[in-house]
N, C-alpha and C positions, 0 to 999 in steps of 0.2 A: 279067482278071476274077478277083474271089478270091469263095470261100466257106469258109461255114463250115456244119457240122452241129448242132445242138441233140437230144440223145435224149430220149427220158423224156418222163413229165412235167411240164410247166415252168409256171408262173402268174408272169406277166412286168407286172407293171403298166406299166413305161414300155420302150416300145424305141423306135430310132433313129428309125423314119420312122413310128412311130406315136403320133397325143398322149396328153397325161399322162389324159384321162379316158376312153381305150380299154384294157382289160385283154384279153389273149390267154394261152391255155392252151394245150395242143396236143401231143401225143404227138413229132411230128417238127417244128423250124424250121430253117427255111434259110434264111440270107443270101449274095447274088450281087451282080455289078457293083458291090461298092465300099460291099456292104451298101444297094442304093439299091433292092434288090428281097429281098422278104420273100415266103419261100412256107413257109407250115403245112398241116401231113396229118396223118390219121387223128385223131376226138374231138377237133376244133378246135370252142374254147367263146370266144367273145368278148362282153362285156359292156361295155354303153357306158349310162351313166344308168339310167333303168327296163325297158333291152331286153337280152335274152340270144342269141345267136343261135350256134345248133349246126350243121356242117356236116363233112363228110370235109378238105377242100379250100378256102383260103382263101390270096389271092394280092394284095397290095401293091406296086406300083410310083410310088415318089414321085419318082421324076422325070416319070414321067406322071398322077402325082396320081390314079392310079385304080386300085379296087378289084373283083376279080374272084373270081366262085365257083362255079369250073366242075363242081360236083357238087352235089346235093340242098344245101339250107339249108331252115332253121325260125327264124324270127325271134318270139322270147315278147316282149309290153310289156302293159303295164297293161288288162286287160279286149281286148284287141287279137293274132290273131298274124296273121303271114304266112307261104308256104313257098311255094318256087319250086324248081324243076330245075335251072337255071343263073341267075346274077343278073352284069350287069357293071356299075359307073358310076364315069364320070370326073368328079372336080371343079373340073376345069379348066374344063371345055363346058358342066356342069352338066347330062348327059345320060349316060340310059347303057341299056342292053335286057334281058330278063327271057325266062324260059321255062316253061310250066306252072305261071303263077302264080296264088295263093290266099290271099286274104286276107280275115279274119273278124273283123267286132266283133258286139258284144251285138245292133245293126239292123242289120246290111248283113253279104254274103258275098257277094265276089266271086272269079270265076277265067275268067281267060283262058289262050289258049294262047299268045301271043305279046304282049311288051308291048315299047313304046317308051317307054324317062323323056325327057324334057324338061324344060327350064326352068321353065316355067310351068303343064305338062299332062302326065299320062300316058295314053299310047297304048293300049287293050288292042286285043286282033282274038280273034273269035270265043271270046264272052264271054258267062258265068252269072251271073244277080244273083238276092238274094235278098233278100228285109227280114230274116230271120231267120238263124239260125246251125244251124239243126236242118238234119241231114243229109237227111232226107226233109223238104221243105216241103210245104206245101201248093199256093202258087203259084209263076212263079218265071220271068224272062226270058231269051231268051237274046239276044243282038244280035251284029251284024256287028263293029260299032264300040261301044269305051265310050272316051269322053274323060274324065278325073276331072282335075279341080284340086283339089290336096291342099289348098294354104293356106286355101279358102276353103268347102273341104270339100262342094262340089258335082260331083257326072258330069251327062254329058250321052251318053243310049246311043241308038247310032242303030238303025235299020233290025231290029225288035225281032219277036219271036214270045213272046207271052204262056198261059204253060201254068200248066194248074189242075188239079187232080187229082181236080173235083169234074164238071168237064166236059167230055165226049171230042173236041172241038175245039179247034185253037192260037186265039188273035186275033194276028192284026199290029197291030202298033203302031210308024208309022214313027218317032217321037223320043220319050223319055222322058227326064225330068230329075228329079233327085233330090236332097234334101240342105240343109244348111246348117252353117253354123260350128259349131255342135255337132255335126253329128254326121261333121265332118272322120275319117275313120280315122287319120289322123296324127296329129292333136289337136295339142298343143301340144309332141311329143316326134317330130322327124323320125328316119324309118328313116334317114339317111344323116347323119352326123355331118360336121360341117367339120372334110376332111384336105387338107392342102397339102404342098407339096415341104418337104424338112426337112433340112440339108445339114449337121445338127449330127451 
């Protein structure tokens, strides 16, 4: 196993196992196993397209094609953010899990405590929606389950409690569905960019 240390701060547009349209900033980098594992600390800044995303902690293993960030992240894109506690996902399986996630556009905010990525769907569990972005709304759901398909920019939240701040009773409401290609949170810019093994 060799490594190597990186001090300072460094603005790297292209490294080994990461592509040319990923830029990484980062006070500390380190390279291990042969350089096939990338780990950045403290004011790690990565920008990829219209998305900026700041965290302590950000961790690359291209032999297993997955990206980990075992400490708070903030993810900025266009009228869109996100922020989670921990985030992992591989692009091998095309899956990966989330923790105290939150994500806000100009009509929807959502936050779960625990999420599963999937291929096709993301998993949340025990989960807030909102039409709005205002920190106080007015109404506002919370469910067991919310299923979201990003491509198509539809959820599906199940087993639901609907709160109003105008009326001192929840309603249940066992399925609620919402959305359409517009109003995708992903829009045409995915949070996760195509990374693959990189053996250059």
């Amino acid at each position: 196993t060799s490594s190597s240390m990186l001090s300072g701060s460094w603005a790297i547009p292209c490294i080994a196992q990461l592509p040319d349209s990923i830029e990484l900033e980062a006070n500390s980098i380190e390279y291990s196993n042969k350089k096939t594992l990338l780990v950045a600390r403290d004011n790690v800044q990565l920008t990829y397209q219209n998305l900026a995303v700041s965290t302590n902690a950000f961790i690359f293993d291209s032999i297993k094609s997955e990206v980990s960030f075992p400490e708070p992240l903030d993810i900025a894109g266009s009228k869109k953010t996100l922020s989670a506690k921990t985030l992992t996902y591989n692009f091998q399986v095309y899956s990966g899990n989330a923790t105290c996630l939150d994500m806000r556009s100009p009509k929807l905010s959502i936050s779960a405590n625990e999420v599963a990525i999937k291929s096709d769907k993301i998993i949340m569990k025990d989960s807030f929606i909102s039409m709005c972005s205002h920190n106080d709304p007015p109404f506002y759901l919370t469910a067991e389950t919310v299923e979201m398909y990003p491509l198509i920019g539809v959820l599906v939240a199940k087993k639901n409690k609907l709160y109003n701040k105008y009326i001192p009773v929840t309603i249940p409401i066992p399925y609620y569905i919402y959305g359409s290609k517009s109003h995708a949170l992903l829009g045409k810019s995915s949070f996760f960019p195509e990374l693959g093994s990189n053996t250059t």
